[in-house]
N, C-alpha and C positions, 0 to 999 in steps of 0.2 A: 284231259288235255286242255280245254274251255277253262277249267277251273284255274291250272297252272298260268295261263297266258291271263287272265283278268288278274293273277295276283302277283305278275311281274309288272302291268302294264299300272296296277297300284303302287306299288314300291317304288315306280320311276317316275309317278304323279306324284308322290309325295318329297321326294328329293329333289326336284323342280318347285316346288312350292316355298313361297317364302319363309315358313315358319318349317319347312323341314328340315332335316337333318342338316347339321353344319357339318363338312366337310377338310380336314387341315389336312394342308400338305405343308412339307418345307419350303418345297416351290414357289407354290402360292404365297407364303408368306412372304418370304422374300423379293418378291416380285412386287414395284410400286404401281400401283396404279395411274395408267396411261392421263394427262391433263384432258379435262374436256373442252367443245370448241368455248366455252367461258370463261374457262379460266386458262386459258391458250397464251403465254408470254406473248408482249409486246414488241414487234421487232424493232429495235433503233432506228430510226429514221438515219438514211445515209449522208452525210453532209455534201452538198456542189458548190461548188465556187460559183455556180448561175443564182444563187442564193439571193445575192444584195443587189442583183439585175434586174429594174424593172422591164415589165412585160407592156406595151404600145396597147393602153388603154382599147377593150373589145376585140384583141387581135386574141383571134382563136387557133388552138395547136395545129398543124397541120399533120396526117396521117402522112409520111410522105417517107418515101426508103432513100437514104440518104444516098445510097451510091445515085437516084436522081439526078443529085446537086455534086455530084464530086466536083463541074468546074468551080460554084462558088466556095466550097469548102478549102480547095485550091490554092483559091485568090484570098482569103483568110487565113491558109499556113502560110504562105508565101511571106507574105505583109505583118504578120504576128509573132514568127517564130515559134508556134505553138502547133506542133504536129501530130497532137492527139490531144483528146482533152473531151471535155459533157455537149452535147448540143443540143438545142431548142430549135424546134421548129415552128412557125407560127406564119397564119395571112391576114389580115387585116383590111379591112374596106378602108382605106385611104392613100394619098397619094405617097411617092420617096418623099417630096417635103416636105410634110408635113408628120411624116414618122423621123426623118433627118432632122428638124424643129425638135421634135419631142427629144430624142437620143442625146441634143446636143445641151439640151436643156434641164435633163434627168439621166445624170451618170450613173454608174453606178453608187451602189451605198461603201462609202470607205474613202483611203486618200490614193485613190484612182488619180495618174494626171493621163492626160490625151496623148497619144504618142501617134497618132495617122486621126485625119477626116478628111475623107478625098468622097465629093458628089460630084454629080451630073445627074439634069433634069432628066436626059434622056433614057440611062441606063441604072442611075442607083448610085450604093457608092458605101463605103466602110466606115466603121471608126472604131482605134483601137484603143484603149487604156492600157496602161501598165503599174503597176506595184510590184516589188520585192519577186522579183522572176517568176510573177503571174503576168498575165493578159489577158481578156475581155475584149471579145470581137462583137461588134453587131452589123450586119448586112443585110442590106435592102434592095429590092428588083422588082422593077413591075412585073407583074405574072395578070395577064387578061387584065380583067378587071381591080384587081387586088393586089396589093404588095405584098411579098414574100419576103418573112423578118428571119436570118438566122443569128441564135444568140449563142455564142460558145466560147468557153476560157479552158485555159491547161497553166499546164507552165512552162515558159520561153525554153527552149531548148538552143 
């Protein structure tokens, strides 16, 4: 029995071994082999309309759930006509005027014209672009110490 079982446990060491017995099926032939994670396709990068929008020098993403913000989101479909569309979040150590400066100074990239800039020192305040039944929101609010920037475009509805 000793004998039997060393000379099964042979035969299944050598058909595990590289140089052992090749094995065909139709299956396996037929069957491609799976890509590895190196040669794994690249996926497209998806295109945004936030694309040609610059980002308010040092201002960092904000982790933030946007139902947070539904008023300001709100106050940017209301004013935009754009009721869904990509949004950025972002805070920045600096004051509304001085990201309102930047915004009103670096539009977007393309032939954006202004269609809303409405500030106030106190509370912030929007500006919107338009092109060809797009729009391009940017909105600003003191939050503590830091301004809270949301940047978001769709198309005018």
């Amino acid at each position: 029995m000793k004998t039997i079982a060393i000379l099964v446990c042979l035969l299944l060491l050598a058909a595990c071994t590289p140089n052992g017995p090749e094995i065909s099926s139709p299956i396996a032939s037929a069957v491609e082999p799976l890509p590895t994670a190196t040669h794994m396709p690249t996926p497209t990068p998806v295109p945004t309309c936030l694309e040609g929008v610059p980002v308010y020098p040092d201002a960092v993403t904000a982790e933030r759930d946007p139902a947070e913000l539904v008023s300001f989101i709100e106050q940017m479909a209301m004013n935009s006509g754009v009721a869904d569309g990509d949004l950025a979040i972002y805070t920045a150590d600096a004051t509304c005027s001085e990201v309102f400066g930047y915004y009103r100074e670096y539009a977007p990239v393309g032939d954006w014209h202004k269609a809303l800039d409405v500030y106030s020192s106190f509370a912030g305040g929007l500006i919107v672009w338009e092109q060809d039944g797009m729009s391009v929101q940017m909105l600003a609010a003191p939050e503590e110490d830091r301004v809270l920037i949301l940047l978001r475009c769709g198309l005018v509805e």
